[in-house]
PQR file with spaces between the fields and no chain letter, atoms N, CA, C, O and H, PARSE charges and radii, in Angstrom:
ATOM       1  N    UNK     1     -98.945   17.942  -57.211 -0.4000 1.5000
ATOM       2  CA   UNK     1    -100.186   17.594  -56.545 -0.0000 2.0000
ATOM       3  C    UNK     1    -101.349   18.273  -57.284  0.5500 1.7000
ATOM       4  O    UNK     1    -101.301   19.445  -57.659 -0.5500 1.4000
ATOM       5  N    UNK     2    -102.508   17.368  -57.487 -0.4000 1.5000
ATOM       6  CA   UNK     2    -103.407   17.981  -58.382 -0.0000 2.0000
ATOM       7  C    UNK     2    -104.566   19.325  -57.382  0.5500 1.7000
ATOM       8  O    UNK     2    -104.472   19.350  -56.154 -0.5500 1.4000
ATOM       9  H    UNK     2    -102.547   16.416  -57.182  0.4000 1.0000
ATOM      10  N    UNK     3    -105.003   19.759  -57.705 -0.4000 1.5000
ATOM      11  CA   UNK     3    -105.946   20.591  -57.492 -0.0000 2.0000
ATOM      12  C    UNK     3    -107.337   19.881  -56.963  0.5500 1.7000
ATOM      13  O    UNK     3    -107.697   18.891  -57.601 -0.5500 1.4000
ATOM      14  H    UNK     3    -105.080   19.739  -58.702  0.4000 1.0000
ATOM      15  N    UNK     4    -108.096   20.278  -55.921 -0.4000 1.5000
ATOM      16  CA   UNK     4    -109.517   19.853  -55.763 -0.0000 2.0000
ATOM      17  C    UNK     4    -110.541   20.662  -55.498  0.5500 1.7000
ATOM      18  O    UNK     4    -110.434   21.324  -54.466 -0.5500 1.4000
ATOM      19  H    UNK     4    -107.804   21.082  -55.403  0.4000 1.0000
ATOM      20  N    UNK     5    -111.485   20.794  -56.126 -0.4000 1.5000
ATOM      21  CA   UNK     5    -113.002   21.579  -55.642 -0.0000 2.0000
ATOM      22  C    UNK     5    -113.932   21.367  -54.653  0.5500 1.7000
ATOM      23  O    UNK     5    -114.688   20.404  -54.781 -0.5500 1.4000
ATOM      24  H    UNK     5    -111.572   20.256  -56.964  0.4000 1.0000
ATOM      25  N    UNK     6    -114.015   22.021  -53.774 -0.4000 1.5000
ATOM      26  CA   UNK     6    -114.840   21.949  -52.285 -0.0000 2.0000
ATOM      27  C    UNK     6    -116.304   22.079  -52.556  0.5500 1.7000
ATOM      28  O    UNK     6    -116.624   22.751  -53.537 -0.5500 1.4000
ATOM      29  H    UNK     6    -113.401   22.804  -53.671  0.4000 1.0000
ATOM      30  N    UNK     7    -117.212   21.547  -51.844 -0.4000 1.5000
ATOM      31  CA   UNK     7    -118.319   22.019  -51.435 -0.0000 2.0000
ATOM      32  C    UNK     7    -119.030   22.966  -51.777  0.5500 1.7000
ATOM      33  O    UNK     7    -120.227   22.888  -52.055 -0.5500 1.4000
ATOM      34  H    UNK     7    -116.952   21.002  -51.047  0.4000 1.0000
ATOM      35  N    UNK     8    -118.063   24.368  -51.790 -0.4000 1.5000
ATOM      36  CA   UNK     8    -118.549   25.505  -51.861 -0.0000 2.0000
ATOM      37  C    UNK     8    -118.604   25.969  -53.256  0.5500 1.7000
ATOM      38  O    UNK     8    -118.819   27.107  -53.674 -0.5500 1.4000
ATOM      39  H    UNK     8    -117.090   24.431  -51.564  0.4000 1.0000
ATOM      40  N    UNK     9    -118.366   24.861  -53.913 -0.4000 1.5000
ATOM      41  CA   UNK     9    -118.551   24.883  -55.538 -0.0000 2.0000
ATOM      42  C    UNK     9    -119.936   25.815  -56.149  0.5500 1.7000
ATOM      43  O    UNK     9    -120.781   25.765  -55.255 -0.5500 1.4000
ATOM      44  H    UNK     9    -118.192   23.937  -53.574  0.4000 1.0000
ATOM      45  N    UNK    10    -120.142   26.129  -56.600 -0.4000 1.5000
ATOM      46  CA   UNK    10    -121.304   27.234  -56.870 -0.0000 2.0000
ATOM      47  C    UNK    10    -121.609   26.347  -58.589  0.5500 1.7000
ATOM      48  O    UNK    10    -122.612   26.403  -59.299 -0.5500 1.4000
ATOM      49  H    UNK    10    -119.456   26.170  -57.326  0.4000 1.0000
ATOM      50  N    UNK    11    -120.846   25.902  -58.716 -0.4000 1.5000
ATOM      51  CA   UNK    11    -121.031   25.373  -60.583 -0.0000 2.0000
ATOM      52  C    UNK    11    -121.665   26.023  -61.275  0.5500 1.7000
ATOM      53  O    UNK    11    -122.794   25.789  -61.705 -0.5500 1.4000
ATOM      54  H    UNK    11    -120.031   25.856  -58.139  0.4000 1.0000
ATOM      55  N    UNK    12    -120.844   27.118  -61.496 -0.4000 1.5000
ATOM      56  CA   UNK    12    -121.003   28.470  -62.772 -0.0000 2.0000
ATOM      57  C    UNK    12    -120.355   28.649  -63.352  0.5500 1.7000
ATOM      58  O    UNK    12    -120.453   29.745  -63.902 -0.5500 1.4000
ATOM      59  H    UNK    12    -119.927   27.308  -61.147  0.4000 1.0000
ATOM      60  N    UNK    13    -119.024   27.674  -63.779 -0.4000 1.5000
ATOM      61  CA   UNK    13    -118.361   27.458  -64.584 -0.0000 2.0000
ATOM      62  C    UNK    13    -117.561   28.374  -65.011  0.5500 1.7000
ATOM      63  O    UNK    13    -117.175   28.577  -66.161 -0.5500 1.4000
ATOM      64  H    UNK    13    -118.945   26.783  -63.332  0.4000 1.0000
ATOM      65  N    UNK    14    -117.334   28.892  -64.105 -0.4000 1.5000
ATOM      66  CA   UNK    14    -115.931   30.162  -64.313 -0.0000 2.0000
ATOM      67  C    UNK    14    -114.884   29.154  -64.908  0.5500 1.7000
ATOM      68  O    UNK    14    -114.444   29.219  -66.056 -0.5500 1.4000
ATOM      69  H    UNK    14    -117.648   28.727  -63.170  0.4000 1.0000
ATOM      70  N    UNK    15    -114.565   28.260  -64.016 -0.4000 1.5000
ATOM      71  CA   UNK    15    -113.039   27.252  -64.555 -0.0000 2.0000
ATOM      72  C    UNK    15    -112.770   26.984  -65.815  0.5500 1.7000
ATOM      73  O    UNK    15    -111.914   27.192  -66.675 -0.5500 1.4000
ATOM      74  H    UNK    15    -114.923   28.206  -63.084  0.4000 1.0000
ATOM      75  N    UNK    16    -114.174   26.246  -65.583 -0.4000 1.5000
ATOM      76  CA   UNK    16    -114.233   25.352  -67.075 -0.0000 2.0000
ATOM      77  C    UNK    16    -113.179   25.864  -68.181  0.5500 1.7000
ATOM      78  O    UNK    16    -112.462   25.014  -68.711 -0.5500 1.4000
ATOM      79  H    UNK    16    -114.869   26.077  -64.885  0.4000 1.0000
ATOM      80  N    UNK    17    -113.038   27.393  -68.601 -0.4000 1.5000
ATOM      81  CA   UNK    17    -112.518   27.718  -69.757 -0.0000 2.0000
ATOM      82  C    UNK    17    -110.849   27.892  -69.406  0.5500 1.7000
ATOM      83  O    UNK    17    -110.011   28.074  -70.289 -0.5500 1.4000
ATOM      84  H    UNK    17    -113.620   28.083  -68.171  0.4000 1.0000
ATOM      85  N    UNK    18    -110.623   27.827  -68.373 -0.4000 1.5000
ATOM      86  CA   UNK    18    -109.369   28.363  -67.776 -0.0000 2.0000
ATOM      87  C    UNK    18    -108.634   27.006  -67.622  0.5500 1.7000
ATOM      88  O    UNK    18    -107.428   26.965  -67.380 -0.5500 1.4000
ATOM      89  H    UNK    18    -111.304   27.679  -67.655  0.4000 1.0000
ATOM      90  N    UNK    19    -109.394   25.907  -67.769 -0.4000 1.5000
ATOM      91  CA   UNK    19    -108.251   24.316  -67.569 -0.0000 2.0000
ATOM      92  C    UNK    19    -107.848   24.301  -68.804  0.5500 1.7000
ATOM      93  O    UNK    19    -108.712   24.363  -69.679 -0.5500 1.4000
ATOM      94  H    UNK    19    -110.374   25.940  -67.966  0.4000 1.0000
ATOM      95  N    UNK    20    -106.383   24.214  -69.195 -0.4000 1.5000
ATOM      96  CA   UNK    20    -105.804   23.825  -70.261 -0.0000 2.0000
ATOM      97  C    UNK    20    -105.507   22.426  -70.583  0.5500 1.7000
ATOM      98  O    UNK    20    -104.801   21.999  -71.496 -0.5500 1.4000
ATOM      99  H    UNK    20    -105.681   24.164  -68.484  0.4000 1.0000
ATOM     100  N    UNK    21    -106.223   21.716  -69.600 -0.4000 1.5000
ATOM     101  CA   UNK    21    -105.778   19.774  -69.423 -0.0000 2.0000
ATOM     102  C    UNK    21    -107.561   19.236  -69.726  0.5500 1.7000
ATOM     103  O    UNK    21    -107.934   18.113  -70.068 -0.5500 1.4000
ATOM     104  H    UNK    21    -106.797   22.062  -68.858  0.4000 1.0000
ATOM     105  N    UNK    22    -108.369   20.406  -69.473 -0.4000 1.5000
ATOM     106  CA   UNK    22    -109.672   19.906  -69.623 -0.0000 2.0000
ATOM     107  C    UNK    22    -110.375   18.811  -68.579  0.5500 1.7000
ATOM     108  O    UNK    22    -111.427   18.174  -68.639 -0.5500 1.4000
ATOM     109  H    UNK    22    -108.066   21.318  -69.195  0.4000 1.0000
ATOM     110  N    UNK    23    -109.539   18.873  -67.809 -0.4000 1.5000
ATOM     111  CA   UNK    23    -109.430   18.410  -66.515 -0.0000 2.0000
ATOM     112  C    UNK    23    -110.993   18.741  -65.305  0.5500 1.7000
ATOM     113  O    UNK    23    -111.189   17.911  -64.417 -0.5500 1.4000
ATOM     114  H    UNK    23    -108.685   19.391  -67.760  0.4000 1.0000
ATOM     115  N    UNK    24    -111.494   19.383  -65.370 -0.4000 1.5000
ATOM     116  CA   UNK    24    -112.528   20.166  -64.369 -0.0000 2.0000
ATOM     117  C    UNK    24    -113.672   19.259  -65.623  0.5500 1.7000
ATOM     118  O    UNK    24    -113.875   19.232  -66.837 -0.5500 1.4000
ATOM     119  H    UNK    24    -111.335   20.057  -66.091  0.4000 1.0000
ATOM     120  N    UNK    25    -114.231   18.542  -64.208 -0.4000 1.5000
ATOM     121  CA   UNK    25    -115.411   17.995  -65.005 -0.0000 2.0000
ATOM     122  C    UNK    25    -116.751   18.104  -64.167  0.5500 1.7000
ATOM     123  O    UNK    25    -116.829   17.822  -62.972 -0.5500 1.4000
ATOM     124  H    UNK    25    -114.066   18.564  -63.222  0.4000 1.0000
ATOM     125  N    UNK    26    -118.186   18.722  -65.258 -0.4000 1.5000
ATOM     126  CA   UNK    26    -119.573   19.076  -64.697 -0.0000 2.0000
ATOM     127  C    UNK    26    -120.316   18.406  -63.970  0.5500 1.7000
ATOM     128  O    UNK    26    -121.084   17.539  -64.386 -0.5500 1.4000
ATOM     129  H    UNK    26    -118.122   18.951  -66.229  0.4000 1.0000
ATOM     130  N    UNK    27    -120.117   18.854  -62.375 -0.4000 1.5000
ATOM     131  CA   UNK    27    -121.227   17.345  -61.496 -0.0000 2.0000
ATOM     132  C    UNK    27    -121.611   18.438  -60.646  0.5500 1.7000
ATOM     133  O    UNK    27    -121.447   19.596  -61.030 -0.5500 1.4000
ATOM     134  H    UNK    27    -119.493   19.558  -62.037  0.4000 1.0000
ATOM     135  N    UNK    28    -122.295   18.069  -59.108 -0.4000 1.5000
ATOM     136  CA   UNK    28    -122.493   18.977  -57.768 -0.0000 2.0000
ATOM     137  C    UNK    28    -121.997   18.613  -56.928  0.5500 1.7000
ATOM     138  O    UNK    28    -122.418   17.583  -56.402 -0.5500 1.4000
ATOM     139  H    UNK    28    -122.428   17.128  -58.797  0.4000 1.0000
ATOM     140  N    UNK    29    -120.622   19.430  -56.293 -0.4000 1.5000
ATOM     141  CA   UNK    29    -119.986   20.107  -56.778 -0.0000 2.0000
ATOM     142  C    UNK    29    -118.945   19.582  -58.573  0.5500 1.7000
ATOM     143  O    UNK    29    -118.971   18.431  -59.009 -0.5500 1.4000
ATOM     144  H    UNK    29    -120.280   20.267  -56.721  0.4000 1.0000
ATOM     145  N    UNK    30    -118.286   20.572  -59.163 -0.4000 1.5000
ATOM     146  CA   UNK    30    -117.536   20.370  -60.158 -0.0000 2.0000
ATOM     147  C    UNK    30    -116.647   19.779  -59.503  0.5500 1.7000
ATOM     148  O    UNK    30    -116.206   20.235  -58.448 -0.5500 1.4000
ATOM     149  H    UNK    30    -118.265   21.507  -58.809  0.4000 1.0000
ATOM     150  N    UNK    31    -116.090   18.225  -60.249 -0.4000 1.5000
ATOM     151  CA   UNK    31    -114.829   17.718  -59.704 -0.0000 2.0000
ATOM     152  C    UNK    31    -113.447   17.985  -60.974  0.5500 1.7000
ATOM     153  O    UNK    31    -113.540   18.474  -62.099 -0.5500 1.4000
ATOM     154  H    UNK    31    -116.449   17.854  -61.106  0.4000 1.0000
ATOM     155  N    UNK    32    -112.144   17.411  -60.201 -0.4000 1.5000
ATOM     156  CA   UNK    32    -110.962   17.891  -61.341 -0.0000 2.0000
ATOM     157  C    UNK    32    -110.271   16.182  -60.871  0.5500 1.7000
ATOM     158  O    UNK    32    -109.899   15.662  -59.819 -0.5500 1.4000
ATOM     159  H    UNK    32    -112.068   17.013  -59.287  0.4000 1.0000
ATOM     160  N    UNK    33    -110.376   15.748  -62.322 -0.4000 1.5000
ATOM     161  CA   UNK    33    -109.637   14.525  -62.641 -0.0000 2.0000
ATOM     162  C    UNK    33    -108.146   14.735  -62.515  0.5500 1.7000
ATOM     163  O    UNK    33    -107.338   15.249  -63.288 -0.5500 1.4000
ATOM     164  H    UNK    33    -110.679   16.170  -63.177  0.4000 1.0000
ATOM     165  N    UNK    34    -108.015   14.196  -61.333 -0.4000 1.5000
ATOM     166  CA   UNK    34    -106.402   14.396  -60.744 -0.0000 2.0000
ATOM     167  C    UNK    34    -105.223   13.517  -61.693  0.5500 1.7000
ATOM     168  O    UNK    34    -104.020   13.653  -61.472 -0.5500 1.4000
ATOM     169  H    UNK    34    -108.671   13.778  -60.705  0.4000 1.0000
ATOM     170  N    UNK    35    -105.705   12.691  -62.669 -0.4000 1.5000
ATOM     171  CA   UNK    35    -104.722   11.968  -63.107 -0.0000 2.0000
ATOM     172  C    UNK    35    -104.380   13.211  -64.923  0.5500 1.7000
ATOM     173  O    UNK    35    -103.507   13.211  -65.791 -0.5500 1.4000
ATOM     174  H    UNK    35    -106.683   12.580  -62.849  0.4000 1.0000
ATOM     175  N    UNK    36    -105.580   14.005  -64.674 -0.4000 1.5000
ATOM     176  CA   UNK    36    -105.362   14.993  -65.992 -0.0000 2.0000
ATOM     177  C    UNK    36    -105.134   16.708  -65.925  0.5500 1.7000
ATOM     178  O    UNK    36    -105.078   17.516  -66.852 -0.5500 1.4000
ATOM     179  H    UNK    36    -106.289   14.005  -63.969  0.4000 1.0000
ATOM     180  N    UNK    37    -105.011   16.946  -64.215 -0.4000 1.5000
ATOM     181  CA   UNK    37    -104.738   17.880  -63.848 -0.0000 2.0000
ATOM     182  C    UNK    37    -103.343   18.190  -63.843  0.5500 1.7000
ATOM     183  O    UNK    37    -102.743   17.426  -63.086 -0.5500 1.4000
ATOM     184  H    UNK    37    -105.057   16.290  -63.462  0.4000 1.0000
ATOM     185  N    UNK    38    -102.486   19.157  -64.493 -0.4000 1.5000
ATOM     186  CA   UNK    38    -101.285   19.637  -64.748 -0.0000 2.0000
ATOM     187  C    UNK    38    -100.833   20.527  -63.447  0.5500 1.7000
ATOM     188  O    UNK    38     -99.690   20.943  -63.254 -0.5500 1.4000
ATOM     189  H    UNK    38    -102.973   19.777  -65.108  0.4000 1.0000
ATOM     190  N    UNK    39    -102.089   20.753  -62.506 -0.4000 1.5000
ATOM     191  CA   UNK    39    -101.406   21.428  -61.442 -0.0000 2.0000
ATOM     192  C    UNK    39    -100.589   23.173  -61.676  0.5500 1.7000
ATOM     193  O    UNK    39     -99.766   23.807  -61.016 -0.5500 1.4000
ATOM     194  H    UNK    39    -103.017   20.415  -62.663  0.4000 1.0000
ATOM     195  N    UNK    40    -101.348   23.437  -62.964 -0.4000 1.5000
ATOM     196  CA   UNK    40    -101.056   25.293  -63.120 -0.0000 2.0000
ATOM     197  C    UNK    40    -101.718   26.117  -62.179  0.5500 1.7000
ATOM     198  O    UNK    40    -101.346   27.238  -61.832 -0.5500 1.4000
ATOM     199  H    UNK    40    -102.016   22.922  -63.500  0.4000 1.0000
ATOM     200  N    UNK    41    -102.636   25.557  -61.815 -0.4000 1.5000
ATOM     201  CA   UNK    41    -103.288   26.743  -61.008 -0.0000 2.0000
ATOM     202  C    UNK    41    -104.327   27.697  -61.698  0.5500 1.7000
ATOM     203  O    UNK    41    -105.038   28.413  -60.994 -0.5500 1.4000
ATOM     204  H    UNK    41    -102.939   24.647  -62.097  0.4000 1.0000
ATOM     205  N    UNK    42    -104.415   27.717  -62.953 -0.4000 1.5000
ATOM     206  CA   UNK    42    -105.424   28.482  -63.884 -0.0000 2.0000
ATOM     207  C    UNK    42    -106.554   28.635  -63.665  0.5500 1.7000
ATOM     208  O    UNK    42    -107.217   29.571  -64.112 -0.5500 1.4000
ATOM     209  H    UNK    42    -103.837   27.135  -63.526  0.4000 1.0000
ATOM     210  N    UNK    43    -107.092   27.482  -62.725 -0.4000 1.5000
ATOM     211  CA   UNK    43    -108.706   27.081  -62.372 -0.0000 2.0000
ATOM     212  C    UNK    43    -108.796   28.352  -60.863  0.5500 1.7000
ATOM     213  O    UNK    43    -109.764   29.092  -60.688 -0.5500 1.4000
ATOM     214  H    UNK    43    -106.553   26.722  -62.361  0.4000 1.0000
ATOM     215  N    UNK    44    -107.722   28.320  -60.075 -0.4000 1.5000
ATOM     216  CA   UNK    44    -107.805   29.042  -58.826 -0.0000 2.0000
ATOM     217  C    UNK    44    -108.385   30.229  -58.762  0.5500 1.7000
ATOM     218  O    UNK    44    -109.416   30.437  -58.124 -0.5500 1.4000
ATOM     219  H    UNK    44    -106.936   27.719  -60.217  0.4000 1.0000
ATOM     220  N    UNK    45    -107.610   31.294  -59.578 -0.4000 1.5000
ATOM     221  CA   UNK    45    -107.920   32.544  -59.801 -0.0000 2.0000
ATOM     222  C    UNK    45    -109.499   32.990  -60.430  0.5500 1.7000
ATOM     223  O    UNK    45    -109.957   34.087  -60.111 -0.5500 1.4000
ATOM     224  H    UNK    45    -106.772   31.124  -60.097  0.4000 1.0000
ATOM     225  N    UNK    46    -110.166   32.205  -61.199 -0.4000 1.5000
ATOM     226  CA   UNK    46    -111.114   32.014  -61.715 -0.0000 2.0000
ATOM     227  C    UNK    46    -112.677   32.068  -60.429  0.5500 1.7000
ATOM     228  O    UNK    46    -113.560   32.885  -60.166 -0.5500 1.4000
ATOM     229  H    UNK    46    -109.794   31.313  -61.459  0.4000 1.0000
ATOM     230  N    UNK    47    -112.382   31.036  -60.071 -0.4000 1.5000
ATOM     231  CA   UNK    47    -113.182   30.504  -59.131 -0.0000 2.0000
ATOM     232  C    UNK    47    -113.912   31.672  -58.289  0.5500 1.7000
ATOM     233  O    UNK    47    -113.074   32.269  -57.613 -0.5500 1.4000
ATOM     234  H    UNK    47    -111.665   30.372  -60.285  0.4000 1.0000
ATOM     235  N    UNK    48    -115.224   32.184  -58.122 -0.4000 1.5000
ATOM     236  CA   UNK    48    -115.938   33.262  -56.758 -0.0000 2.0000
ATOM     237  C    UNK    48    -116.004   33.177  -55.999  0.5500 1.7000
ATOM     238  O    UNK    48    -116.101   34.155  -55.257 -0.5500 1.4000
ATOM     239  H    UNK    48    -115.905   31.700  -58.671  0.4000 1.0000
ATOM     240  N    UNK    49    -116.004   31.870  -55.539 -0.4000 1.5000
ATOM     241  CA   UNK    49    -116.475   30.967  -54.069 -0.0000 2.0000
ATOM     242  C    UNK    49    -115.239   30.647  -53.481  0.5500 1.7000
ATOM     243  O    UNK    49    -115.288   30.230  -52.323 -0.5500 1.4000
ATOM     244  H    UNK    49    -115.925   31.076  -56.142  0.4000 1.0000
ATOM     245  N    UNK    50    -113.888   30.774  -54.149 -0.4000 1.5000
ATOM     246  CA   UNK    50    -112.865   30.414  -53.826 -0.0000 2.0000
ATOM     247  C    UNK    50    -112.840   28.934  -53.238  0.5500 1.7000
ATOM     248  O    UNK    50    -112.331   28.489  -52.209 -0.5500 1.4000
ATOM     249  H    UNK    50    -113.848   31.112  -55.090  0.4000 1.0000
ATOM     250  N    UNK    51    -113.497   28.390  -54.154 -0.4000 1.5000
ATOM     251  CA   UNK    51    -113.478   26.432  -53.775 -0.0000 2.0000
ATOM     252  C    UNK    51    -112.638   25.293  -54.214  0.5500 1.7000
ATOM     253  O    UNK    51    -112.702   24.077  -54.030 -0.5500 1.4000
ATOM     254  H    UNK    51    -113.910   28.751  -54.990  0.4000 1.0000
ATOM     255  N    UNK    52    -111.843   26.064  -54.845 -0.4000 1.5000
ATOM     256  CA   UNK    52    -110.791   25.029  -55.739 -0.0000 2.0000
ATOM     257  C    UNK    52    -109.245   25.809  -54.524  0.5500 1.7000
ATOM     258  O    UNK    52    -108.904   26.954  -54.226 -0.5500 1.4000
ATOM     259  H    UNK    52    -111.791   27.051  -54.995  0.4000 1.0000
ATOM     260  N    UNK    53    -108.637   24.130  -54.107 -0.4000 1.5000
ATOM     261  CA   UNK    53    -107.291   24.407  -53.871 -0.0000 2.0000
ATOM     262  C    UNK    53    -106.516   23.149  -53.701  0.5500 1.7000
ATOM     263  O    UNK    53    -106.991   22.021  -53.835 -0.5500 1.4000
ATOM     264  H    UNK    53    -108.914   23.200  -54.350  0.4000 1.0000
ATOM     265  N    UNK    54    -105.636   23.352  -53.481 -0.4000 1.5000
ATOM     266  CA   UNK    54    -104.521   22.110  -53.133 -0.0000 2.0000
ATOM     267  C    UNK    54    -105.408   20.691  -52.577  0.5500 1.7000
ATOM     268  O    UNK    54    -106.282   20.605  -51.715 -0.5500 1.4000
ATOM     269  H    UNK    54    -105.250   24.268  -53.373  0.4000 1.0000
ATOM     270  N    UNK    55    -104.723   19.540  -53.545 -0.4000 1.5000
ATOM     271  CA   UNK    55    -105.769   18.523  -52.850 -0.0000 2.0000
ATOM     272  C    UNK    55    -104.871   17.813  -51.689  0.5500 1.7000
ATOM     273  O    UNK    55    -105.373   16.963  -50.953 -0.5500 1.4000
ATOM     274  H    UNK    55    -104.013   19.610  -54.245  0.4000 1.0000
């Protein structure tokens, strides 16, 4: 199951460097292209706002 970014997205781009699928793409909030998301979890830990989780 891919990963999704909430609301509480802050878009400061902590993730960005942490997707290895390149997956997390720049809007308000940041969205994650579920068909290119590998589902590691790399983006989670990253995140301040804690806005990225299970979609």
């Amino acid at each position: 199951m891919a990963h999704k970014i909430s609301d509480a997205c802050l878009c400061c781009g902590s993730c960005l460097p942490e997707c290895p699928c390149d997956a997390i793409k720049e809007s308000s909030p940041y969205t994650i292209d579920s068909s290119a998301c590998s589902d590691c979890g790399a983006c989670v830990d990253s995140c301040p706002a804690e806005a990225i989780g299970q979609a």
